[in-house]
C-alpha positions as CSV (number, residue, x, y, z in Angstrom):
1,X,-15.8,-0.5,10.8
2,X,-16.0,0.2,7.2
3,X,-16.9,-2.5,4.9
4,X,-17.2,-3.2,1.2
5,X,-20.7,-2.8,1.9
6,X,-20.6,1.0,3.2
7,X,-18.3,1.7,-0.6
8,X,-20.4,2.8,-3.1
9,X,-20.0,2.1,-6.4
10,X,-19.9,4.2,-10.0
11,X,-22.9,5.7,-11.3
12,X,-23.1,7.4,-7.5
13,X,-23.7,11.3,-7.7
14,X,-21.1,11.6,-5.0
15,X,-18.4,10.2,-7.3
16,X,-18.7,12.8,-9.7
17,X,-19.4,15.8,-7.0
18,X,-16.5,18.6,-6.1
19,X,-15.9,17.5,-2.5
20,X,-16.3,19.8,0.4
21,X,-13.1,21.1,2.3
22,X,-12.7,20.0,6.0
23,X,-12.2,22.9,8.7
24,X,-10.1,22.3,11.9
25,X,-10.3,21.4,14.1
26,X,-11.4,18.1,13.0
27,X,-15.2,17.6,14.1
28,X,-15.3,14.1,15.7
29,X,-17.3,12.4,13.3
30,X,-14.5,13.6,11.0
31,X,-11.8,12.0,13.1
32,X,-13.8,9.1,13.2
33,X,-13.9,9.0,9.5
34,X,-10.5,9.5,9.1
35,X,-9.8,6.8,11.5
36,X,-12.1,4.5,9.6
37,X,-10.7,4.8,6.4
38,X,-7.2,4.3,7.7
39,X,-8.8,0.9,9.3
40,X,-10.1,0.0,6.4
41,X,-6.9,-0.3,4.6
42,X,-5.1,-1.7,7.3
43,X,-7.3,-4.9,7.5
44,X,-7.9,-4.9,3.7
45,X,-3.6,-5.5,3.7
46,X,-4.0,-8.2,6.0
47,X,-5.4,-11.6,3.9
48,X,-6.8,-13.1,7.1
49,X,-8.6,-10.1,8.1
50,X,-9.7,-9.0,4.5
51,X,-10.8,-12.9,4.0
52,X,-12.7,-12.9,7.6
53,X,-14.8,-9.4,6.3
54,X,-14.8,-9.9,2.3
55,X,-12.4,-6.8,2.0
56,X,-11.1,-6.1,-1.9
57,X,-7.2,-4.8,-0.9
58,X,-6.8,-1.4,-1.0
59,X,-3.9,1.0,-1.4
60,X,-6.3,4.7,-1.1
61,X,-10.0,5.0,0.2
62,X,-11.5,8.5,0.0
63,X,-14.6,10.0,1.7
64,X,-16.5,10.5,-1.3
65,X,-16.2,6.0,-1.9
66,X,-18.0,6.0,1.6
67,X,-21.0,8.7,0.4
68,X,-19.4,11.6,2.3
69,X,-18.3,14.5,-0.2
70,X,-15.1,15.6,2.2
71,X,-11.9,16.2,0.9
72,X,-10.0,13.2,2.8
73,X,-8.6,10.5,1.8
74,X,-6.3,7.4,3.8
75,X,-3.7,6.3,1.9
76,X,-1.7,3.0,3.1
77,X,1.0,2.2,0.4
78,X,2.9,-1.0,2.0
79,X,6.5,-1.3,2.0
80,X,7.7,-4.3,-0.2
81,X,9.5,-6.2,2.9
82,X,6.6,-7.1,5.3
83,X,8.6,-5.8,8.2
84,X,9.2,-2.0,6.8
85,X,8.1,0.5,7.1
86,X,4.8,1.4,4.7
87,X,6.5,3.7,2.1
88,X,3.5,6.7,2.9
89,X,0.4,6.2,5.6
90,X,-1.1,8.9,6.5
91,X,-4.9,10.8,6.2
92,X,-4.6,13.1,3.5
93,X,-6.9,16.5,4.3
94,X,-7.8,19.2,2.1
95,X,-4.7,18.0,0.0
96,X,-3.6,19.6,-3.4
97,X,-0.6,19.3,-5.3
98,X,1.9,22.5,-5.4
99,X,4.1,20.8,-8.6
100,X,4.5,17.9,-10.3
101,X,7.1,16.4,-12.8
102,X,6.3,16.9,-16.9
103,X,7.5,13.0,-16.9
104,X,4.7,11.2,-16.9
105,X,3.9,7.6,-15.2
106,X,1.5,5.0,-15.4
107,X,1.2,1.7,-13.9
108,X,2.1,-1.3,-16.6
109,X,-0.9,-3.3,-15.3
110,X,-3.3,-0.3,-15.2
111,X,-5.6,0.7,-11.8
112,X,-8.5,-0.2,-9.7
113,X,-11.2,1.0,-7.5
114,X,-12.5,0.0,-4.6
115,X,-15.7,2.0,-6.0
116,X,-15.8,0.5,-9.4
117,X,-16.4,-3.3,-9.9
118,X,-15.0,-4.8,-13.7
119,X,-11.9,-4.3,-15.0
120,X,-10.9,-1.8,-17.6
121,X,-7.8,-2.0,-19.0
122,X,-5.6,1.0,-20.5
123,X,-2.4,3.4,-18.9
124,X,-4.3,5.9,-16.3
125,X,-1.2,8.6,-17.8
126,X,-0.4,11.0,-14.5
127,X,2.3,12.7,-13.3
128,X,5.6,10.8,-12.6
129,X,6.8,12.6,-9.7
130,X,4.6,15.5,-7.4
131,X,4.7,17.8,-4.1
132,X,1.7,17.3,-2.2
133,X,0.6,19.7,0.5
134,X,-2.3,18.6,2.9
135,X,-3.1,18.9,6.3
136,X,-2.8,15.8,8.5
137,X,-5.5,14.6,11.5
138,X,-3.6,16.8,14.1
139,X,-4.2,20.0,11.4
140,X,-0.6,20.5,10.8
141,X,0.4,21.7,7.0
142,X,2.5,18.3,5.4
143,X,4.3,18.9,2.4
144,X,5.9,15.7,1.0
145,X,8.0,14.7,-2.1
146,X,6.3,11.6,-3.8
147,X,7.1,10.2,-6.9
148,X,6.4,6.7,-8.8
149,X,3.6,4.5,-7.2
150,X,2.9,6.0,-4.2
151,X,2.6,9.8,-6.4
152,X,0.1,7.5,-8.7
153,X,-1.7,6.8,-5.6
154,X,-2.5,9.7,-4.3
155,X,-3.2,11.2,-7.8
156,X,-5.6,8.7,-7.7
157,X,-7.3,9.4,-4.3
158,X,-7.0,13.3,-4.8
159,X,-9.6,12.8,-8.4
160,X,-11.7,11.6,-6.3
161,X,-12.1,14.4,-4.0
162,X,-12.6,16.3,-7.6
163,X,-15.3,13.9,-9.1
164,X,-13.1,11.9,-11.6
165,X,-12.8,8.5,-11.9
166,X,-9.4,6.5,-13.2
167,X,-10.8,5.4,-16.6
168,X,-11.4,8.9,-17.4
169,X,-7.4,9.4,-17.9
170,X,-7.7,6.3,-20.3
171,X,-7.3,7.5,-24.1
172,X,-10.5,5.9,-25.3
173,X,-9.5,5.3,-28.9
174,X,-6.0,3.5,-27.5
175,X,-6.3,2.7,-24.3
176,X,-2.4,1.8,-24.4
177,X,-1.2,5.0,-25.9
178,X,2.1,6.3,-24.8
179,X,4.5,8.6,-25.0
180,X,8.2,7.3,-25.8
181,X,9.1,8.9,-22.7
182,X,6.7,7.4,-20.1
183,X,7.6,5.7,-17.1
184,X,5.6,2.8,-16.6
185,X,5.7,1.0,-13.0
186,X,5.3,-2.6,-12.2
């Protein structure tokens, strides 16, 4: 089971590495990764659970947070009723994303990561709306419309299999810079 423990944090070379690509099929300490991630996320949704292991709630966890420079990364984004459906869960492998919107989005209160501990404030600008192509655990080819939060999301995860962290989409002279036109999502 992963814990906050096994997340490491900025200023790890890992973070800022090109991740590897994953062949099929999945070895299976790679299927126990991706397995673990997912896990992660679902008992960092559930307050009892995250309380009972010290888990910081989390949306996206990708192997480069645990130390291993793979590109994968679980993404969990809940639904907003309890009882849906989560909006997109699935391992994301080897993803990359075929188009995206010129609109561009950012989340009003800003992001987080599981890897990086303080707060820094400032729109993470992205794109709005994308297609994402990855393979999923089983190797088939996904491609899937996304657009909003769950798009930022996997923007998010996908830097990381890159080497880029959230704060370096943060204008550092005006951290709340914007464009008239930007969507900003609550």
């Amino acid at each position: 089971m992963i814990k906050m423990r096994d997340i490491i944090r900025e200023g790890n070379d890992t973070l800022r590495a090109e991740a590897k690509p994953v062949k099929f099929p999945l070895s299976p300490t790679d299927k126990k990764l991706a397995e673990d991630m997912m896990a992660y996320l679902e008992n960092s949704q559930d307050p009892e659970l995250a309380k009972k292991y010290g888990l910081r709630a989390g949306v996206g966890l990708a192997a480069p947070q645990v130390d291993i420079s793979k590109q994968m990364a679980a993404v969990l984004v809940p639904a907003e009723d309890d009882s849906a459906k989560p909006v997109f869960k699935d391992v994301i492998i080897n993803p990359v994303i075929i188009s995206h919107s010129v609109q561009a989005g950012a989340l009003t209160e800003g992001e987080g990561c599981l890897s990086v501990d303080r707060d820094i404030s400032g729109y993470v600008i992205r794109h709005d709306r994308i297609t994402l192509r990855y393979y999923n655990m089983a190797g088939e080819q996904k491609k899937i419309r996304l657009k909003n939060y769950p798009a930022i999301v996997c923007q998010h995860e996908i830097d990381h299999l890159h080497g880029i962290l959230f704060y370096d989409h943060i204008n550092d002279d005006n951290p709340f810079a914007a464009e008239d036109d930007l969507v900003l999502i609550s």
